[in-house]
N, C-alpha and C positions, 0 to 999 in steps of 0.2 A: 504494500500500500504506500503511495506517493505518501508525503508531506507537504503541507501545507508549510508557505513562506512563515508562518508566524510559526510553526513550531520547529521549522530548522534555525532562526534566529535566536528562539530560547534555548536551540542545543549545542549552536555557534557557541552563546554566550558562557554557557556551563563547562563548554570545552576550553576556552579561552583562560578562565580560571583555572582550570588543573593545568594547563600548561603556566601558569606561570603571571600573565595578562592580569592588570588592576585597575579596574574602571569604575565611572561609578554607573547606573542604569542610563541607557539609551532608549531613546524612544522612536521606533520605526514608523515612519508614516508614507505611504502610496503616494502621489502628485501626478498631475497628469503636466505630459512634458512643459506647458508655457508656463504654468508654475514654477516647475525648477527652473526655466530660463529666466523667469522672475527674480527672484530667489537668488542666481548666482549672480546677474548684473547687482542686484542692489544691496548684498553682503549679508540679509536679515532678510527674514520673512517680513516686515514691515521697518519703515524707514522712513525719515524728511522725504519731502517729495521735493522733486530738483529737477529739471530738463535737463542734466548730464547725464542721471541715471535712463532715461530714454533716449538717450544718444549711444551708450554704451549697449541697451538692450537690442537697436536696429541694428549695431555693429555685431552681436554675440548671434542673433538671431540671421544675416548674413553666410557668418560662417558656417553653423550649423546647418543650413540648406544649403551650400555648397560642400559640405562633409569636410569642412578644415575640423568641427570640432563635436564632442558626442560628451553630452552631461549624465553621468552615470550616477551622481550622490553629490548633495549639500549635506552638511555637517556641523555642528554648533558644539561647541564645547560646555561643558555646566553640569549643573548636578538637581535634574539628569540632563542628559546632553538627548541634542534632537539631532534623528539624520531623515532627511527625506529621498524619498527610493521614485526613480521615473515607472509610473504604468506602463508602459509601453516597453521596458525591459522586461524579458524571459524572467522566469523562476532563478534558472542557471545563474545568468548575471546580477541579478539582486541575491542571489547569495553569496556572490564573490563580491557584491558590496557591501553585507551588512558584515561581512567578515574582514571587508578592510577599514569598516568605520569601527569597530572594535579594539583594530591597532593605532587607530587616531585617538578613540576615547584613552585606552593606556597612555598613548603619549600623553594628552593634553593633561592629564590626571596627574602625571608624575614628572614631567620635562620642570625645571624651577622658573623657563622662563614664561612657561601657560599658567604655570598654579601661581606665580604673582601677579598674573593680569588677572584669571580668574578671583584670586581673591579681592582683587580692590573692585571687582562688577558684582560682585556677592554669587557670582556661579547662576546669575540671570540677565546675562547681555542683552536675551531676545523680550524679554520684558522692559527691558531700560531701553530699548531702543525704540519699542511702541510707547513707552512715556514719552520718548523725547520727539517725537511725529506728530503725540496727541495735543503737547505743546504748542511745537509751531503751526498744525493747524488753526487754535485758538489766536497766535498771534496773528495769522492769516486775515481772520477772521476782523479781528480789529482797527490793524496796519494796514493791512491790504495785500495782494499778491506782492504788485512790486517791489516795496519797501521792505519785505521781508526775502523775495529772493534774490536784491543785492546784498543783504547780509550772508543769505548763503550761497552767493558767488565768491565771495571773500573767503568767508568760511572753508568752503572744500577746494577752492583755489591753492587752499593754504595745508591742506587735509596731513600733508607727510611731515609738519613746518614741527614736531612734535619734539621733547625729550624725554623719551621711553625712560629711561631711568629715576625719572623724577615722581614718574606714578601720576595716577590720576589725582590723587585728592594731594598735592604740591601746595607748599604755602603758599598764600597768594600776598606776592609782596607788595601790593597796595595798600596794604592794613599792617604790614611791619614798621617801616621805615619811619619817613618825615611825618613828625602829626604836626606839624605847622598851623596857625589859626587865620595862616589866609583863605580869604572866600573864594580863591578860584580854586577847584577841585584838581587843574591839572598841575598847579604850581605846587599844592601840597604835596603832589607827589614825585617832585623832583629829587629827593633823597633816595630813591628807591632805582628809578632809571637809568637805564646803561652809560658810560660814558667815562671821563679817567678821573674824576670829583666833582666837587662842589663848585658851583660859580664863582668867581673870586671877581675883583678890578681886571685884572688882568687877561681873565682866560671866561667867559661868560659863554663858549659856545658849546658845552654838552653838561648832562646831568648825570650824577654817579651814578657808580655800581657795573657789573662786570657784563661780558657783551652774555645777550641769551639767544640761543640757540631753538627756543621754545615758543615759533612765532603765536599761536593760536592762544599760549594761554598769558601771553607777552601782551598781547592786545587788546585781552578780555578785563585783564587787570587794570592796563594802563593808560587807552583811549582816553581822549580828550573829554567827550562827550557822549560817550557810549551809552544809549539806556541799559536798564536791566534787561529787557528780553533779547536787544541785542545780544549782551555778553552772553545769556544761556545757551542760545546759538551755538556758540564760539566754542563755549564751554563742554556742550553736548558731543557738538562735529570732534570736538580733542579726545573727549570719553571712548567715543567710537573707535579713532584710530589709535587710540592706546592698548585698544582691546585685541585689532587686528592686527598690533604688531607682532604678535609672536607666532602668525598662522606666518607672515611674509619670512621673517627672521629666520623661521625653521623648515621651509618646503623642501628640500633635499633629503632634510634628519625625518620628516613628520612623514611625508607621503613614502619613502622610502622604506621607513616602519612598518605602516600601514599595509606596502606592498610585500616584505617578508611575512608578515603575520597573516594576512589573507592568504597566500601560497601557503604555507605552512599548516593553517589551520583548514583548508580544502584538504589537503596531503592527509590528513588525521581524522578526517569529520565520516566515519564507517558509516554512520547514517545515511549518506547519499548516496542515491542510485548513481551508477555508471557512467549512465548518459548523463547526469548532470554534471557531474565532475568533469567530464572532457570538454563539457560545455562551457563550463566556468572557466576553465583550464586556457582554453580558446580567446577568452575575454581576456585572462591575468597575458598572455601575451602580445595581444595588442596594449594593455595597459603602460608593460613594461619594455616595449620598443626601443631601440636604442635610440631613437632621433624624435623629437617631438613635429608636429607639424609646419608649413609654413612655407614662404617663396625661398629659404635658402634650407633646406631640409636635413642636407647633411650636415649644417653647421649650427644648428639649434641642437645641442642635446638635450635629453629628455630626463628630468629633476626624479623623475620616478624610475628611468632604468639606472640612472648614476645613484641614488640614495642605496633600491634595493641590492646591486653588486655590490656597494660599501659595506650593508650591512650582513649581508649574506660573507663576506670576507673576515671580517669583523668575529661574527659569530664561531666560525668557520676556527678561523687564530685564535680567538682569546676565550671564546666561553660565553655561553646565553647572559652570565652574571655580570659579568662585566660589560658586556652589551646593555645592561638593565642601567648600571652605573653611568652610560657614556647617553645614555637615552634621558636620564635625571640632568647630569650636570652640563649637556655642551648645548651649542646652537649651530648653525651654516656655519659659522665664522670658523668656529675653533673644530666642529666636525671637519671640513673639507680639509683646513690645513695640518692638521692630528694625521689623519685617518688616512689622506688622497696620497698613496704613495704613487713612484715613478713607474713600479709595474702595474699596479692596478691602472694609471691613468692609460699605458699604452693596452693594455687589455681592453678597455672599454675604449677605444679611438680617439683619444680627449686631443686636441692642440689648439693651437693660439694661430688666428688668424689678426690678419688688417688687410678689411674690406676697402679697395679704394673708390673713388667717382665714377670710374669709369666702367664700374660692374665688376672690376679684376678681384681675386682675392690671392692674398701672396700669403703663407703660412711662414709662423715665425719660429725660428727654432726652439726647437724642447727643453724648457726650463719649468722643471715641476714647481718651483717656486711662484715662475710669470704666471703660470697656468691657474692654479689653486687664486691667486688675484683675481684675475680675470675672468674666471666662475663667480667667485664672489661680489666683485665688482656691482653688476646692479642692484644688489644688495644692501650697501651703504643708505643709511637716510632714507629709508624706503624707496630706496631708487630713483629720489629725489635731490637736486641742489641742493649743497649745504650753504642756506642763507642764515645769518642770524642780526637781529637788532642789536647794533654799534652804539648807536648814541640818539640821543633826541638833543635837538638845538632848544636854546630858550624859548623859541618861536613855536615851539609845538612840531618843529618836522621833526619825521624820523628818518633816521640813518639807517639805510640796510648796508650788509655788505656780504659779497658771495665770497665763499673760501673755494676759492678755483683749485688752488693749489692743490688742495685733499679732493676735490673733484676728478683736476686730470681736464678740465675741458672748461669749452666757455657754456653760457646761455643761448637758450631762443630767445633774442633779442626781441622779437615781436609778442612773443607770448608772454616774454616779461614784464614790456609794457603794460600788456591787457592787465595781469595779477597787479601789479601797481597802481592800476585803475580799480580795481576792485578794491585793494587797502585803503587808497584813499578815500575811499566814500563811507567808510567805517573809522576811518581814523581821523577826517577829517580838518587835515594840516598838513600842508605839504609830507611828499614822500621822496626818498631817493635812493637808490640803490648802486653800488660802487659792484661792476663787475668786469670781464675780460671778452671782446669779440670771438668770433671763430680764431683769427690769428694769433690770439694772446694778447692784443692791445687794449690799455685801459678801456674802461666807457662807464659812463656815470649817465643812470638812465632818472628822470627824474617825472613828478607827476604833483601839480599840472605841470606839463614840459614849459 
């Protein structure tokens, strides 16, 4: 007698546990596919409403009817953690996926850098994230569309502008510093803002305090004249990406997991017919392909064939235990450059290219050091510019300035603009930002220009 999805999941889950696996309960739910394409463009089942998120959803919806791309499982991390499974997959395949959201739930459950973001969201993101929707509805409601969606043009403009380390509940240094008994709100708060001191006779052009790297909650603080629903905004869209930093930080270590322990636990699950296992089996190979999709195919590799051969190595050398260990304490960073030796990378095809203008690609020589970099490379800052607030003039401008240096590269110039456009209508006082052309030459981009 067949089984029914819902009772091979409860025996995934019981098998999962004797081998070793610590989760806390998952919750399966069916979707019919626009759901899940829902779902994955907007990072939650419910979310701010934004025309990016429908610009992303034409682009994801694109691919998919062109077969660049196939949503197998969303995922949420918590306690219990929710995965939603597409209708439209076989038995077979949602059982190779409730079994590789089992090695997600382990990870997120035990990795130090999931269970710190989990704990400062209290292990209910998908619930804070419909408060923070049903808010700006309300604010909608009163403000108006417009008024509120150039705060959250600014807002997710700024979405990666974050300092993961700081945590979500960060002091907010607007209630530290200067308690000054002047009546203008932004001058009180010149003790607290970036800059190299105090005004003096002499030097009257920036305000203390050290440059922050934390534009979203740098702004929520310190605007000139921000209201309060503004700043919750600001504050909301930070919560968000504070939460999704560690799905981005760890996609090598996390999905790589996820893809040994789903193999693994298919390999052991006696309960399955035959034909389901080959079925499945079918799926974990195209999962775990060596090259991910896309117009340069050979030269994308695929985060899920590179994690599972590290970890399958990994295990293989050193023991499931200490696997458990390196699965608690590391991230992308420190797995790739620990872990990516010079055989395993030439085992899996890994090298270093530079793509030029002209279509050409020239491969650079083997240096497992360049290499393990330039894996990680997009990585850094969310794969975002490292910009941070430098100083504010007495005038109320603020000073950005991009650290090229640690980038390796300039700005989109034009896009930079735009994002300046959007700060300044939330920050309202001049903006400027000190960055580097495509060629390396200064450029100071400024707003109003």
């Amino acid at each position: 007698m067949k089984l029914s999805l819902e009772e091979i999941g409860s025996r995934l889950e019981a098998l999962g546990h004797d081998l070793g696996l610590d989760y806390y309960p998952v919750h399966f739910e069916e979707v019919p596919a626009s759901f899940m394409m829902e779902i994955a463009v907007y990072g939650l089942p419910v979310r701010m409403p934004h025309w990016s998120f429908g610009v992303r959803y034409i682009y994801q919806l694109v691919q998919h009817r062109m077969g660049n791309s196939r949503l197998f499982e969303v995922v949420f991390p918590g306690n219990p953690g929710r995965a939603y499974l597409a209708k439209g997959n076989s038995i077979p395949e949602n059982t190779l996926v409730m079994a590789h959201v089992l090695g997600h739930a382990d990870f997120s459950k035990n990795n130090d850098l999931f269970h710190r973001s989990q704990e400062e969201v209290g292990y209910r993101i998908v619930d804070q994230a419909a408060s923070h929707a049903r808010r700006i509805a309300m604010a909608i409601e009163e403000y108006g569309q417009q008024c509120v969606e150039e705060v959250l043009d600014a807002a997710l403009a700024l979405e990666a502008q974050i300092d993961t380390f700081k945590g979500i509940r960060r002091p907010v240094s607007m209630q530290q510093g200067n308690k000054g008994n002047s009546d203008n709100l932004f001058q009180a708060r010149f003790g607290d803002l970036p800059g190299e001191g105090l005004p003096s006779d002499e030097d009257e052009s920036a305000q203390s305090g050290p440059a922050e790297n934390d534009l979203l909650a740098f702004i929520a603080e310190n605007a000139p004249e921000m209201s309060g629903w503004e700043r919750d905004i600001f504050l909301a869209v930070r919560a968000e990406s504070v939460y999704f930093y560690p799905v981005f930080a760890c996609q090598i270590m996390n999905e790589g997991w996820a893809c040994y322990w789903h193999a693994r636990l298919l390999r052991e699950a006696d309960f399955l017919a035959q034909g389901d296992y080959l079925d499945a089996i079918k799926t974990h190979s195209d999962v775990v392909r060596p090259h991910a999709t896309g117009s340069q195919v050979s030269l994308s590799p695929n985060p899920y064939h590179v994690g599972f051969v590290m970890w399958e190595k990994i295990i293989e050398e050193q023991g499931l235990e200490r696997a458990f260990e390196i699965r608690k304490q590391d991230d992308d960073f420190s797995f790739v450059r620990n872990y990516l030796t010079e055989d395993l990378a030439a085992e899996l095809d890994l090298f270093q290219y530079v793509a030029k203008k002209d279509g050409a690609v020239d491969v650079v020589e083997f240096d497992i050091n360049e290499l393990r970099e330039a894996i990680l490379a997009p990585r850094y800052n969310f794969g975002a510019p490292a910009v941070c607030a430098d100083s504010v003039d007495v005038d109320g401008t603020l000073r950005l300035v991009h650290d090229h240096q640690t980038d390796g590269r300039g700005l989109d110039l034009r896009r930079s603009e735009k994002v300046l456009e959007y700060v300044h209508r939330v920050w309202r006082r001049p903006v400027s930002l000190d960055t580097v052309d495509a060629r390396g030459a200064p450029r100071q981009i400024t707003c109003p220009a």
